[in-house]
C-alpha positions as CSV (number, residue, x, y, z in Angstrom):
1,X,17.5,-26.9,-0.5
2,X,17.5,-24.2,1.6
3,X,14.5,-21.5,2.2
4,X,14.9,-17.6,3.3
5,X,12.2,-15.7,3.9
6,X,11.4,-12.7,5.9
7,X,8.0,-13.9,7.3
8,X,8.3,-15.8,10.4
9,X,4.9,-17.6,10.0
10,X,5.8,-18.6,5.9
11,X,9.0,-20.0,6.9
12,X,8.1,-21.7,9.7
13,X,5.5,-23.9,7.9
14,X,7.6,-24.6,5.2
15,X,10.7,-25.9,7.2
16,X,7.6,-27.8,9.0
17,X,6.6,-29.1,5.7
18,X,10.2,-30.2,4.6
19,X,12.2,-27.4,3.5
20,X,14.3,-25.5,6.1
21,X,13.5,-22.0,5.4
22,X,15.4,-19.0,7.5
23,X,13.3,-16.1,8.7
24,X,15.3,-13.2,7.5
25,X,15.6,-10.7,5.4
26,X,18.3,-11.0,2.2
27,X,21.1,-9.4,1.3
28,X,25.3,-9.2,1.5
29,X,25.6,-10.2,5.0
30,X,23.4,-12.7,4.8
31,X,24.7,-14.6,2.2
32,X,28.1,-14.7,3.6
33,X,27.3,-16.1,6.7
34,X,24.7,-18.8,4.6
35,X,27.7,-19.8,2.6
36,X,30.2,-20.5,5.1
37,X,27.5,-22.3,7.1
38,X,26.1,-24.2,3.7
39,X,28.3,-23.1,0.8
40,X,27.4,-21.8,-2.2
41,X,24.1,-22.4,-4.1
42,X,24.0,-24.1,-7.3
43,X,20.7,-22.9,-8.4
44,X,19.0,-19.7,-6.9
45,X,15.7,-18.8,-7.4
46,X,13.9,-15.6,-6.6
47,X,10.0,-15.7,-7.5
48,X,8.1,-12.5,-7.1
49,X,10.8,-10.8,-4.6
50,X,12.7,-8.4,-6.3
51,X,9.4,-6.5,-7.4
52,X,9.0,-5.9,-3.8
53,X,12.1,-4.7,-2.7
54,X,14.2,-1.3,-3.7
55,X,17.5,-2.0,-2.9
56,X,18.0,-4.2,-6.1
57,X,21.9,-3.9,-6.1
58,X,22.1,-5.4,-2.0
59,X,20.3,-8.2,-3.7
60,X,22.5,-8.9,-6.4
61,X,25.4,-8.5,-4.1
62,X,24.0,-11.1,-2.1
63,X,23.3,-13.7,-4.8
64,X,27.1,-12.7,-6.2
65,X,28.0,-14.0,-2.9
66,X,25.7,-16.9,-2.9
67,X,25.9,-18.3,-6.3
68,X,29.0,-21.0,-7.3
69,X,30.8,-20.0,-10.4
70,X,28.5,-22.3,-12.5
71,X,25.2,-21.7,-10.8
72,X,22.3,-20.3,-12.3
73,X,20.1,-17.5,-11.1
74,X,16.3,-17.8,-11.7
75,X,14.0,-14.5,-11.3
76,X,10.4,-14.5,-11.6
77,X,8.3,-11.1,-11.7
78,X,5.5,-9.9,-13.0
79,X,6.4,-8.2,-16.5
80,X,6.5,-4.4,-17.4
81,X,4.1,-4.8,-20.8
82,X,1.9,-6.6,-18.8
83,X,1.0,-3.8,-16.8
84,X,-1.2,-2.3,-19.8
85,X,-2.7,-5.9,-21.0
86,X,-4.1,-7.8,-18.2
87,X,-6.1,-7.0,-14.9
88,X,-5.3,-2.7,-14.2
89,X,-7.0,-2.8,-11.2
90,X,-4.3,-5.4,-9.9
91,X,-1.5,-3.6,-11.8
92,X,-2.9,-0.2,-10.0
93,X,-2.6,-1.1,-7.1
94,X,0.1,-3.2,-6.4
95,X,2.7,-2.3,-4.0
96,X,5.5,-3.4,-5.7
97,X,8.4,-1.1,-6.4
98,X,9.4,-2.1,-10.2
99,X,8.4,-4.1,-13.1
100,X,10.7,-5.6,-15.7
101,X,11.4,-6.3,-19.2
102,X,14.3,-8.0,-20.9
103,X,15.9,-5.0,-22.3
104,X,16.7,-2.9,-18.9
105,X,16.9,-6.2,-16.6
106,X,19.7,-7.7,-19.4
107,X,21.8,-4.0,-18.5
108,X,21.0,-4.5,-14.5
109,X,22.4,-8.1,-14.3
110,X,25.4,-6.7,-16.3
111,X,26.5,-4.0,-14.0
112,X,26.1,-6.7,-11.4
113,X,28.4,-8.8,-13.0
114,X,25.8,-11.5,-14.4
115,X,24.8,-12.6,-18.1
116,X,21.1,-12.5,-19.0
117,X,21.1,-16.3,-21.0
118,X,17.9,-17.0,-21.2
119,X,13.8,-15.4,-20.9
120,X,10.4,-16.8,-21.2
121,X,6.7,-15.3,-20.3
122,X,5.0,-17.3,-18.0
123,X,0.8,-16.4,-16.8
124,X,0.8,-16.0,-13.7
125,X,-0.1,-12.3,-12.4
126,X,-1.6,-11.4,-15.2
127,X,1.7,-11.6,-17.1
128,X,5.3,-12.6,-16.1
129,X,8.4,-12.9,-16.8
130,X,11.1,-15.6,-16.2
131,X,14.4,-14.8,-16.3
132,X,18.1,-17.1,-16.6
133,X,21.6,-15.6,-15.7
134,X,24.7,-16.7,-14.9
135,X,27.8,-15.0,-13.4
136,X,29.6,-13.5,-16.1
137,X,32.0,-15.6,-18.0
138,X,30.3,-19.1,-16.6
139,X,29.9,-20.9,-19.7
140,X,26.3,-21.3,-20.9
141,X,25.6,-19.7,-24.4
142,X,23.1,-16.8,-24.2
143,X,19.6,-18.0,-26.2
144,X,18.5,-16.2,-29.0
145,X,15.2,-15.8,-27.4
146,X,17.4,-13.1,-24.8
147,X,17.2,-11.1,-28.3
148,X,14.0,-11.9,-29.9
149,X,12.2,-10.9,-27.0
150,X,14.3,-7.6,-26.6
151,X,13.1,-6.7,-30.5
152,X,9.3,-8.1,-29.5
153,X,9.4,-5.1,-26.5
154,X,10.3,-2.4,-29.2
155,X,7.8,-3.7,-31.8
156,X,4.7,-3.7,-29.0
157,X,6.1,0.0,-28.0
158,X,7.4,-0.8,-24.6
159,X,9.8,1.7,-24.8
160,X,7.0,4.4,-25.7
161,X,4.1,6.3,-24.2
162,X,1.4,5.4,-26.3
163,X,1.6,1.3,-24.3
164,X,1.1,3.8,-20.8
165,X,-1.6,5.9,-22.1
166,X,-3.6,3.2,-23.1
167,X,-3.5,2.0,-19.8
168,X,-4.5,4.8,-18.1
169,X,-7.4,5.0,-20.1
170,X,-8.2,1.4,-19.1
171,X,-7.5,2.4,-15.2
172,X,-9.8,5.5,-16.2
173,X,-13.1,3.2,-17.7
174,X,-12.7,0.9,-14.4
175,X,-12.9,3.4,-12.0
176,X,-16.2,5.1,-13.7
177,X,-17.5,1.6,-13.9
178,X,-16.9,0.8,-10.4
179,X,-18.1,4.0,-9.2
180,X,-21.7,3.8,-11.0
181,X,-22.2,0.4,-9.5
182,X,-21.1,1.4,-6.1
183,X,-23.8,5.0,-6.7
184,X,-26.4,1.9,-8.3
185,X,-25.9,0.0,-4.5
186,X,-26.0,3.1,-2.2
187,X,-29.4,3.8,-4.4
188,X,-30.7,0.6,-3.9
189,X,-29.5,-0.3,-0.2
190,X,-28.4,3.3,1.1
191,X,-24.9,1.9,1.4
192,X,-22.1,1.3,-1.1
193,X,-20.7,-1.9,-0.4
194,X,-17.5,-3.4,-1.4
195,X,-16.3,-7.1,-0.9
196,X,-12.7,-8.7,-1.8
197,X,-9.5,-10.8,-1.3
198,X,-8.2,-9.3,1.5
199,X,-4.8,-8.0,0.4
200,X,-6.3,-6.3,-2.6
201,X,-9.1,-4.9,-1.2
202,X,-8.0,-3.7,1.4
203,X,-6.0,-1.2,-0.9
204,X,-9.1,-0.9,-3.2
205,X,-10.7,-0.1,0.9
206,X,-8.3,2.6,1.5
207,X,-8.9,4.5,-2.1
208,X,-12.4,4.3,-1.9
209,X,-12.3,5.7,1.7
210,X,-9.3,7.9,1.1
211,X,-9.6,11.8,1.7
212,X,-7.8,12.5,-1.5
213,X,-9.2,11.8,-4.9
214,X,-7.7,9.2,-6.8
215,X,-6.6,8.3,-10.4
216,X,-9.6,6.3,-10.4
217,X,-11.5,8.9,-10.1
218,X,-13.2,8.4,-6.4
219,X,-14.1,11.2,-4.3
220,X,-13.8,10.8,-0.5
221,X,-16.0,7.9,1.2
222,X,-16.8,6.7,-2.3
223,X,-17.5,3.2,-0.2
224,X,-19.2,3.5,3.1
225,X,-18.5,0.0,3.9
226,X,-16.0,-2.7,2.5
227,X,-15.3,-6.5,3.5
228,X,-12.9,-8.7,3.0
229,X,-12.2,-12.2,3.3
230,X,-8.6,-12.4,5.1
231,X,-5.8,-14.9,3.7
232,X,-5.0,-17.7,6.3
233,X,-1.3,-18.0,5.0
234,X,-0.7,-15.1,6.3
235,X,-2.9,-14.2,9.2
236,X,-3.1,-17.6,10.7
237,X,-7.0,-18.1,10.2
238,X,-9.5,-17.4,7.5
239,X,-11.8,-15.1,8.8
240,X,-14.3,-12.3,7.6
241,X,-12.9,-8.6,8.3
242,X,-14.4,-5.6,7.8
243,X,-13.1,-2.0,7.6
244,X,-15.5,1.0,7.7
């Protein structure tokens, strides 16, 4: 088993805990010096990562690379209807660059030269995706959930606005509800207050102090102060922080 990661601290406790883990970032070049140093992979997995990044196809390359003609490719990401069913606030904020669905990730892997053979949902994020493919021509019959699932997107309107409206009217009733209680604190205290996980919050932190309005509907300094309790896997040490 071999590790890559980008984040020096991350990989460093994992190779500490047991699985060598290289601190770097991913693509082509990457993967062709990994393979003649380790060969090729029969199983890669890629768990919340491709969200994140937006060259997708120096990616792929890479795994082309990686992957023995037999391997199999495991993505994990949060999933595209779940951005209108489960936690906006989360959804709204997030940094990442895409969410997917079976229907457009089955054409990606294609022009990449991989098979889409198998999908499942899975909770975690508020709703995610799992996805199975193999290099094109490997063997392993495509599941007929590949399909099901496909027809499931078009029957829940996916591939229409109404799915996207709704959520905006969701993103629309948080941020009036948010803003009355943070007006209900500043009556009460003469601040507004706001207190979080620290990667969240401190984007909620930076709309509610932002200049500009937002979707949300908050004007500027809708939070005078806002605090945060700061992850120790990735700042080293839990600690309170606060931003004002």
């Amino acid at each position: 088993m071999l590790g890559i990661d980008p984040a020096e601290k991350i990989a460093e406790q994992a190779t500490q805990r047991g699985i060598p883990t290289i601190a770097e970032f991913f693509n082509a070049e990457t993967a062709k010096r990994l393979v003649s140093e380790y060969g090729q992979a029969n199983v890669v997995i890629c768990n919340n990562t491709l969200a994140n990044i937006d060259d997708l196809c120096g990616v792929l390359d890479g795994i082309r690379t990686m992957l023995a003609p037999e391997g199999l490719l495991v993505i994990e990401n949060a999933i595209r209807d779940g951005h209108g069913r489960k936690h906006p606030a989360r959804r709204h904020l997030s940094r990442a660059f895409s969410y997917f669905a079976v229907r457009p990730m089955q054409a990606f892997l294609a022009a990449q030269g991989f098979e889409l053979v198998n999908a499942e949902r899975i909770a975690p994020k508020g709703g995610s995706i799992r996805f199975y493919a193999q290099l094109k021509g490997a063997g392993r019959a495509i599941s007929a959930r590949v399909n099901d699932m496909i027809a499931a997107e078009h029957s829940r309107g996916l591939y229409g606005s109404v799915l996207f409206e709704r959520f905006n009217e969701r993103v629309a009733k948080l941020g009036a509800e948010i803003r009355n209680r943070l007006a209900a604190s500043k009556k009460v205290t003469g601040r507004a207050l706001a207190f979080g996980q620290f990667g969240g919050l401190c984007r909620v932190g930076a709309i509610l102090r932002s200049r500009r309005p937002s979707r949300c509907g908050f004007r500027r300094h809708a939070a005078d102060e806002f605090y945060s309790d700061a992850d120790p896997k990735s700042s080293g040490s839990a600690r309170l922080t606060a931003c004002q």
